[in-house]
N, C-alpha and C positions, 0 to 999 in steps of 0.2 A: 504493500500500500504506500509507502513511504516512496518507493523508488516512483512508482506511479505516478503522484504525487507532486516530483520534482519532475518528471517528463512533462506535466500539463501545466507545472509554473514556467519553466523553460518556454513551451512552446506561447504561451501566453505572453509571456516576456518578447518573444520573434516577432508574433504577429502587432503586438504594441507598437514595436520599432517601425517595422515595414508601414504598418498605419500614419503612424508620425511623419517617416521620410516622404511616403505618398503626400500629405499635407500639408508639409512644408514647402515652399518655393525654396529652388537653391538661389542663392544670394547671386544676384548676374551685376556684371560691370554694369557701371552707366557709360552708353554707349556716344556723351554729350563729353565725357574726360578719359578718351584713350590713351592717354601718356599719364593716368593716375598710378602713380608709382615706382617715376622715372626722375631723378634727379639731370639738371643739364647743368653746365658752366656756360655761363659768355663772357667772353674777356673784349671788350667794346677796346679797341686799340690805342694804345698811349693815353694819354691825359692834356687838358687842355693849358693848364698850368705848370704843364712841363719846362717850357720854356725861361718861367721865372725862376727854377732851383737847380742851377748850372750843376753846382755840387752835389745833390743828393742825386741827380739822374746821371751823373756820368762815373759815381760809383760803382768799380767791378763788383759781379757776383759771379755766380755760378752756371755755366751757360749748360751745362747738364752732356756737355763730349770734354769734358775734360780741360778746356779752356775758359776764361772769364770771357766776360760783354761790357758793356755798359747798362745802366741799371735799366734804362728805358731811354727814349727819343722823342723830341718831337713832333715826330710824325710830318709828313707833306702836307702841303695846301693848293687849293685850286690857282689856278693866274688869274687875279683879279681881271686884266681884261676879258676873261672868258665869263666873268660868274657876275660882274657890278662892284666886286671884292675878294679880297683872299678868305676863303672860307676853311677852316684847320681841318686837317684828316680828322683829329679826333671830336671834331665834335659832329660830323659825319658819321664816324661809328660811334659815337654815342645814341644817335637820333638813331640811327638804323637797330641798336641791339635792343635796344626800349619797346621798340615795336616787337622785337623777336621776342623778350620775354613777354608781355602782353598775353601774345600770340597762343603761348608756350602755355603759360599757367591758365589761359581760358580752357586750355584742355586735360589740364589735368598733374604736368610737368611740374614739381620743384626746380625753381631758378634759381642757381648764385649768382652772383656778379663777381667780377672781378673788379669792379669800381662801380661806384653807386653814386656820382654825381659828375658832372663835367662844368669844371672850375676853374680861373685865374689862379684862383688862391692856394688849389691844390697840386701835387705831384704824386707820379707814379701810379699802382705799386708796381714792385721791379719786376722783369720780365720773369725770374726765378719764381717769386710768389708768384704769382697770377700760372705760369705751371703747373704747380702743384697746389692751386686750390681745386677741391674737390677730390684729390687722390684719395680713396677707401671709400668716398659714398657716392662718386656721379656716376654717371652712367656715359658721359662724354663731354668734349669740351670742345666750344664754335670760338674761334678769335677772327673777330672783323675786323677789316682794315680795307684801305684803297690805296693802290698805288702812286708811285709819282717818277713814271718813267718818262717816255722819252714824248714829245707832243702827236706822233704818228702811232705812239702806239694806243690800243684799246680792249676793253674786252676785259671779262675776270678770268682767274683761276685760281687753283686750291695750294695750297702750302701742305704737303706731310715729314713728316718724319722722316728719317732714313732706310735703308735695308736693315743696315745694324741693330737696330732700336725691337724689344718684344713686341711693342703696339705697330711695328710698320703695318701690318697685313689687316689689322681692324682697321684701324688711319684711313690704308688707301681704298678700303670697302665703303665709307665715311665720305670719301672723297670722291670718290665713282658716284652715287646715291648725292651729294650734292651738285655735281657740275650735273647732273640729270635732271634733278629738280631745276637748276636756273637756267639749262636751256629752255625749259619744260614752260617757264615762267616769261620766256622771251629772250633773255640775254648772251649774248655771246659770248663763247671760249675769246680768251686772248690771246693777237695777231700775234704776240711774240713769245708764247711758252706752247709749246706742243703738247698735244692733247690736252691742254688745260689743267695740265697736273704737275707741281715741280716736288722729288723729294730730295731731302738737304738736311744734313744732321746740323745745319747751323743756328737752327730757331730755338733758343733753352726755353722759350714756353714751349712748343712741341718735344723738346728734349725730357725736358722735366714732369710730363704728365702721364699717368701710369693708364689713362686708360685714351679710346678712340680720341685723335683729339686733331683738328685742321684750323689751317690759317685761309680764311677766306681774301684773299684782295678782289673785292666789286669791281673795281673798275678803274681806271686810270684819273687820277686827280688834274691833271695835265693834257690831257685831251679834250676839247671842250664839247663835245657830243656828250660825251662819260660825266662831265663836271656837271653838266647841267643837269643832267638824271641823279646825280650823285649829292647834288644839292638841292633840289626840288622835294616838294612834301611829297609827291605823286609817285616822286623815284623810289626816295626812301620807301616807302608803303609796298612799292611792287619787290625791291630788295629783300626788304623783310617777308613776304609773303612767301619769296622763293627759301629764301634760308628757312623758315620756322617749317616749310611742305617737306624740307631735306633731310632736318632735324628728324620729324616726325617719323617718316617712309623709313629712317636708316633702325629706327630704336624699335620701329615693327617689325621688323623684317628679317632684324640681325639677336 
């Protein structure tokens, strides 16, 4: 009787569960924040107040191949005769990363920044920090920036890491899945990097960061086709559209 007993509390106990499972909904994503879970870095390129602290930005660190850098720059600007005035790379990519995080966190993404204002009064951080923020909890790291090559030249491309490096092979996965996205978005590979991809062990923020991590140059600051997209609200917005669609597509997929 006893064994009996426990066979019909047993099976009472099954059939309980099976009921319960049956009447519970399983917990499903919200399908409005598909990057709920995903941490990103954006390192918005140089500072706008770089220029004021000669000394603090041309302090060596650690460029992450075994030589120093300088700590940071500041960064190119458009030719005032192309733009009505010289407009800074950084505050270019600053406008442009704002919209990326926006973008980012409407769906679901943790953002860091690498700098969280763009300032006279501020400098830096040095290209080593901005590396290695986010090492052990991102999930990858975007650093934006615009060129300031030569006035014929146009067009973006992507910055990775080296062969040498454990992240090259996520990097240029990263890298592929964004130059896709911003043709995807309209814009052009650049006249002067082949296939729109350069790798170079010389970036110590791409040296220094342990997980997926590219250096985007949008577009040439110096070419005035590029400048005026590169300084327009309309640009920035369609920039950031492409970056944050790149973002997205490479952290599903990968």
């Amino acid at each position: 009787m006893m064994r009996n007993a426990r066979q019909l509390s047993a099976a009472a106990l099954l059939i309980a569960a099976i009921l319960f499972a049956v009447a519970t909904p399983a917990v499903q994503a919200d399908p409005s924040k598909p990057l709920a879970g995903y941490t990103v870095v954006i390192d918005p390129g140089h500072q706008l107040g770089n220029k004021n602290f000669p000394a603090q930005i041309n302090r060596r660190v650690d460029a992450g191949n075994g030589h120093t850098k300088a700590c940071n720059t500041t960064g190119t600007a458009t030719n005032s005769w192309d733009t009505g005035k010289a407009v800074p790379e950084a505050t270019v990519n600053w406008n442009v990363a704002i919209k990326v995080k926006k973008q980012l966190e409407l769906q679901g993404a943790t953002v860091i920044m690498t700098r969280t204002a763009n300032s006279n009064a501020l400098w830096g951080p040095c290209i080593n920090v901005r590396g290695m923020t986010g090492n052990g909890k991102a999930d990858l790291l975007l650093s934006i920036h615009a060129d300031g090559a030569s006035a014929s030249s146009n067009g973006f491309h992507v910055l990775i890491v080296g062969q040498g490096k454990a992240q090259h092979a996520s990097s240029l996965a990263f890298a592929k899945t964004m130059r896709g996205s911003l043709q995807a978005s309209g814009f052009k590979i650049a006249n002067y990097v082949r296939w729109g991809i350069r790798s170079s062990n010389d970036y110590a923020t791409l040296n220094l960061s342990k997980k997926p991590s590219i250096i985007v140059e949008m577009g040439n600051m110096r070419n005035k086709a590029d400048a005026l997209r590169l300084t327009s609200a309309a640009g920035q917005t369609k920039y950031a559209n492409g970056l944050a669609a790149g973002v997205k597509k490479y952290l599903l997929t990968h």
